[in-house]
C-alpha positions as CSV (number, residue, x, y, z in Angstrom):
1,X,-3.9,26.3,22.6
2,X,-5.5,25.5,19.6
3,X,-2.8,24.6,17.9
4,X,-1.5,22.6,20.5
5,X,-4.4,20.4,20.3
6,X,-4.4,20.0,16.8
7,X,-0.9,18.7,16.8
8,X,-2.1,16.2,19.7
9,X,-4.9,15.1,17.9
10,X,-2.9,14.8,14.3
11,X,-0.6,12.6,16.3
12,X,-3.1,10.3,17.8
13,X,-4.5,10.3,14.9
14,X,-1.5,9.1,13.0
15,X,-0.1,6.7,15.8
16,X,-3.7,4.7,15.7
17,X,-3.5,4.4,12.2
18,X,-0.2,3.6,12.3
19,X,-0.1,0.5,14.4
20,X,0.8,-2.9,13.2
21,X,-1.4,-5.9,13.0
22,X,0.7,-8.8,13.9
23,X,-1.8,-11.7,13.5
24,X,-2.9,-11.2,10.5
25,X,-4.3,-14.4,8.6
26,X,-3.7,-16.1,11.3
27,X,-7.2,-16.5,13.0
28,X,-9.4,-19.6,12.3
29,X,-13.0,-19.3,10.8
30,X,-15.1,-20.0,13.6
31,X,-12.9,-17.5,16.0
32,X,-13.8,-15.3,13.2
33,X,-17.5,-16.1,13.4
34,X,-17.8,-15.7,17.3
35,X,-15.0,-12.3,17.1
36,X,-18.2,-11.0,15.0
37,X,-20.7,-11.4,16.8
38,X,-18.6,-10.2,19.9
39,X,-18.1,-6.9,17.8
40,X,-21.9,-6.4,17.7
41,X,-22.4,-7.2,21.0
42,X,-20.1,-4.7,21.8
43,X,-21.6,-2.1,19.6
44,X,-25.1,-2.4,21.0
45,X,-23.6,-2.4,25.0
46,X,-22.2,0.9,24.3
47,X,-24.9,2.3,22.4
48,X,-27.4,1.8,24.9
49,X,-24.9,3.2,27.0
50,X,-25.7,6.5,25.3
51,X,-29.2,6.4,26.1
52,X,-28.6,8.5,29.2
53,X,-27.4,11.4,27.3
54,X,-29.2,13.9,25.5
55,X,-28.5,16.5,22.9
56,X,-24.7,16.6,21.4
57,X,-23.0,14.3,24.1
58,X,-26.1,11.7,22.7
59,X,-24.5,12.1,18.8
60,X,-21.1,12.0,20.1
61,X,-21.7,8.7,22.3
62,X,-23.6,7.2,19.3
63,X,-20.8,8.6,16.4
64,X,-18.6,6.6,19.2
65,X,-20.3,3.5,18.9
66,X,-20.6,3.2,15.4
67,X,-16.7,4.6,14.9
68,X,-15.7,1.8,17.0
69,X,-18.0,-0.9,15.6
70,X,-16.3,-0.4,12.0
71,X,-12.9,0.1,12.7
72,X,-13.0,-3.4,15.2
73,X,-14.9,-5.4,12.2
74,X,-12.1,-3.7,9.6
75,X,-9.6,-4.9,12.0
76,X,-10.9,-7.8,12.3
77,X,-11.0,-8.3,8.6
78,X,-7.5,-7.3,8.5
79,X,-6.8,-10.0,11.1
80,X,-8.7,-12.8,9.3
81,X,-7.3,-12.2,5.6
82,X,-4.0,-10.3,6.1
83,X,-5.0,-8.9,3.0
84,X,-2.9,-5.2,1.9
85,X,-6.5,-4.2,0.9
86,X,-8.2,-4.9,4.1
87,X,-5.1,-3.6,6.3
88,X,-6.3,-0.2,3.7
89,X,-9.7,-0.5,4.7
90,X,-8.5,-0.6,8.3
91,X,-6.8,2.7,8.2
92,X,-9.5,4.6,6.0
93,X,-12.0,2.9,8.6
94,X,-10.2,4.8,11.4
95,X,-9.5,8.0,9.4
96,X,-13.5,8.0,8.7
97,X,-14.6,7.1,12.3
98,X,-12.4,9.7,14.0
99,X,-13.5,12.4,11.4
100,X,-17.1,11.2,12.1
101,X,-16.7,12.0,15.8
102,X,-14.4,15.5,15.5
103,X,-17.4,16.8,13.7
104,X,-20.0,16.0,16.0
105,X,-17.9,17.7,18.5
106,X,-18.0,20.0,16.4
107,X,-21.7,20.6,16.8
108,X,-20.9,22.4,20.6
109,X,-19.6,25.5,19.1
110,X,-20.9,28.6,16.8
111,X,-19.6,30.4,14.2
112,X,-16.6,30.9,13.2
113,X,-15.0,28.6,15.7
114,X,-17.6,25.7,14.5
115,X,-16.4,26.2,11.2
116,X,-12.8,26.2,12.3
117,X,-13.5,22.9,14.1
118,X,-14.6,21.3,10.8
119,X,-12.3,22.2,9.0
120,X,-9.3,20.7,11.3
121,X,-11.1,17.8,11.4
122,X,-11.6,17.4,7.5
123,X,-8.2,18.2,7.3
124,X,-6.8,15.5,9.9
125,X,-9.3,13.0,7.9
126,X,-7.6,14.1,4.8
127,X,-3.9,13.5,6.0
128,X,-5.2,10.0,7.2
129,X,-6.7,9.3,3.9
130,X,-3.6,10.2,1.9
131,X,-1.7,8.0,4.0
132,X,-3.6,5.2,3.6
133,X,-3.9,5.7,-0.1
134,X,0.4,5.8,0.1
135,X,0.5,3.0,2.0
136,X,-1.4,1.2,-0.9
137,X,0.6,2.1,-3.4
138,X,3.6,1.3,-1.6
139,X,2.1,-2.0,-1.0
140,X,1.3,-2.2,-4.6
141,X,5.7,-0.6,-5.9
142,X,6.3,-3.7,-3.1
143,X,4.6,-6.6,-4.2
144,X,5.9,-5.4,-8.0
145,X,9.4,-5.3,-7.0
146,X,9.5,-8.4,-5.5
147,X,8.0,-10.0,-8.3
148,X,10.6,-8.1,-10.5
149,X,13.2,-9.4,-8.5
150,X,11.6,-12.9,-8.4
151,X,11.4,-13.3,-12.7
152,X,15.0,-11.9,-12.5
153,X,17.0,-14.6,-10.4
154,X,14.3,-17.4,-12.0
155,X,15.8,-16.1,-15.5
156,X,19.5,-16.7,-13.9
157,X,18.8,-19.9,-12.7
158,X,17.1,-21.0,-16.3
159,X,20.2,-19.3,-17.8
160,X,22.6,-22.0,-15.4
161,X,20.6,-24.7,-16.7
162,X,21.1,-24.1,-20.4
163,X,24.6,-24.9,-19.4
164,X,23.6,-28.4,-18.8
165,X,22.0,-30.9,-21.5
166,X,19.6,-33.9,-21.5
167,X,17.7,-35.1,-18.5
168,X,20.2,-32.6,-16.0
169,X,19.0,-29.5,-17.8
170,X,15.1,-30.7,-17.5
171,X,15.4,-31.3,-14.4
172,X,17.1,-28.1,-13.8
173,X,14.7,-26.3,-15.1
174,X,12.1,-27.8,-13.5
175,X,13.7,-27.6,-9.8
176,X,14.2,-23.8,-10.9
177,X,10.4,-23.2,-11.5
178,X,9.5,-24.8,-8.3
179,X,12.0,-23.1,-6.9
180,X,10.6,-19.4,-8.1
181,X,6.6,-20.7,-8.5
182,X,6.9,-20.7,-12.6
183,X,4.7,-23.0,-14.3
């Protein structure tokens, strides 16, 4: 049983940090502005929906809140700037906020099983984490390589021009730097 839920949460787990943002950069300053404010709105409704609970299921409700609050203003971030970074900040914001709440569940058992607890939950964090970190370096080999491949064909075309002479090859070479964003 336990290990059956630890699959099932590792899954979730990777399948929320795992989904694509669409929009990104796509959203317009003052939809940004309001998207905010709708975020903290959100985040005080739910936390003084926690007021009726007491003890754990209070720390749990709150952990909620505040899990939920960063990983919607990440999102949003994400949204507003399309930015690899932020779309990294997204996924650590989620890896954090679900760790944050599997602990405080955490809190309802004693012992050995509390410590076991922890411990999957650190270790589910620590999966998301790494993934996140490889999804920024893969973003990083990515934007490399396509500049790689982006100085080689501007080289071929500046190599095509030398074929040509006077005003053809200068203008050659300057509709190849356009072309390939040289300056």
């Amino acid at each position: 049983m336990s290990t059956h839920f630890n699959l099932k949460t590792t899954l979730c787990i990777a399948a929320l940090l795992a989904l694509p943002v669409a929009q990104a950069a796509s959203m317009a300053e003052a939809d940004y502005k309001a998207a905010k404010i709708r975020i903290n709105s959100e985040y005080k409704a739910q936390k003084t929906g926690c007021g009726s609970l007491a003890g754990n299921a209070l720390d749990i409700c709150e952990e909620e809140a505040k899990g939920n609050e960063k990983v919607a203003l990440a999102e949003l971030e994400y949204n507003y700037t399309g930015k690899p970074a932020d779309h990294n900040k997204l996924m650590k914001a989620k890896a954090e906020a679900a760790y944050e709440v599997a602990k405080e569940k955490c809190d309802d058992m004693a012992g050995n099983a509390k410590d076991v607890c922890v411990k999957q939950a650190k270790a589910v964090e620590a999966k998301a984490l790494a993934d996140a970190k490889l999804d920024k370096k893969v973003d990083e080999a990515r934007s490399d390589a396509s500049q790689s491949k982006t100085d080689a064909d501007y080289k071929v075309a500046a190599e095509k021009c030398d074929a040509l002479a006077g005003d053809a090859k200068a203008g050659c070479l300057t509709a190849a730097k356009a072309r390939f964003g040289k300056t």
